[in-house]
N, C-alpha and C positions, 0 to 999 in steps of 0.2 A: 504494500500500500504506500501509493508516494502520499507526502502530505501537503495543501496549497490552498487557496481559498475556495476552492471547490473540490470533491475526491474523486481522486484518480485511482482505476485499477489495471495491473495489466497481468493478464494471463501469460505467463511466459508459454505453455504451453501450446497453443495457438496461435499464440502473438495478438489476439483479442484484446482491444482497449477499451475500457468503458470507464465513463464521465458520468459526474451527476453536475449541474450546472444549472437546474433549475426544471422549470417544465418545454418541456417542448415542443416548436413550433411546429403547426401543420407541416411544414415543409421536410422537416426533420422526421416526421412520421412517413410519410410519400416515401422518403429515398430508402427508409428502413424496410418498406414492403416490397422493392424493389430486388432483395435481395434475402426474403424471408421463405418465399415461394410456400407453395401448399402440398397438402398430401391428395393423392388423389380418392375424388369423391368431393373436393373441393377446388377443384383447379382451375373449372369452369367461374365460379359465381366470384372465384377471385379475382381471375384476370377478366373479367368484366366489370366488376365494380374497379379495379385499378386502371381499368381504360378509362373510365367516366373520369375520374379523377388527375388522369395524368390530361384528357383534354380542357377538362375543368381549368389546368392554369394556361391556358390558348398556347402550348408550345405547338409547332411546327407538326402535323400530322408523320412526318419520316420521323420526328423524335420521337412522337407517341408510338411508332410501330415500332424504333430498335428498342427500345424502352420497353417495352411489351417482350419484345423477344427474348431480352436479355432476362425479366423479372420470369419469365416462362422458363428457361433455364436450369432455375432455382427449384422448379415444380418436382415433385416427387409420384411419378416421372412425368419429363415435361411433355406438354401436351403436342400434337403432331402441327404442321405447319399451315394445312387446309384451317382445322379449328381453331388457330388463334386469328389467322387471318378473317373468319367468320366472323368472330368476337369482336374485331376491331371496326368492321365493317356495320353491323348490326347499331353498332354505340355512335357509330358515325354518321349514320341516317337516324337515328334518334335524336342525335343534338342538332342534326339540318332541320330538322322537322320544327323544332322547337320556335326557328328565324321564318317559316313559311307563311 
């Protein structure tokens, strides 16, 4: 345990660092789901609500799909390349829908 105005941990084993520093920002949440992936039986409802959300902050539609790909990665196991591409398309015509 290092000691400092906020605690710091580091798993030498891993090499996993973790901070406490207060609560954290939506934003800080997003990138941790990015990289938490799901098991399956949940890997659908996940990277659909994480679609919504990564277009939620208006990035560039190619960031939301590598973004998608790479959080799909994380999936246990990750899901095939047709159905994320369905996922992203499906959340894509729902947010058009939304400006019609």
């Amino acid at each position: 345990m290092i000691s400092n105005h906020h605690s710091q941990q580091i798993n030498a084993q891993n090499g996993a660092y973790q901070r406490s520093i207060g609560h954290k920002k939506w934003t800080g949440s997003l990138l941790d789901k990015l990289v938490e992936g799901a098991p399956e039986g949940q890997r659908n409802d996940f990277l659909t609500r994480l679609c919504g959300q990564l277009l939620y902050t208006k990035a560039d539609d190619r960031t939301v799909w590598e973004l998608l790909n790479f959080a799909n990665n994380h999936n246990q196991p990750p899901l095939g390349q047709q159905e994320v591409r369905k996922i992203m398309t499906s959340i894509l015509k729902r947010e058009l829908s939304k400006y019609e």
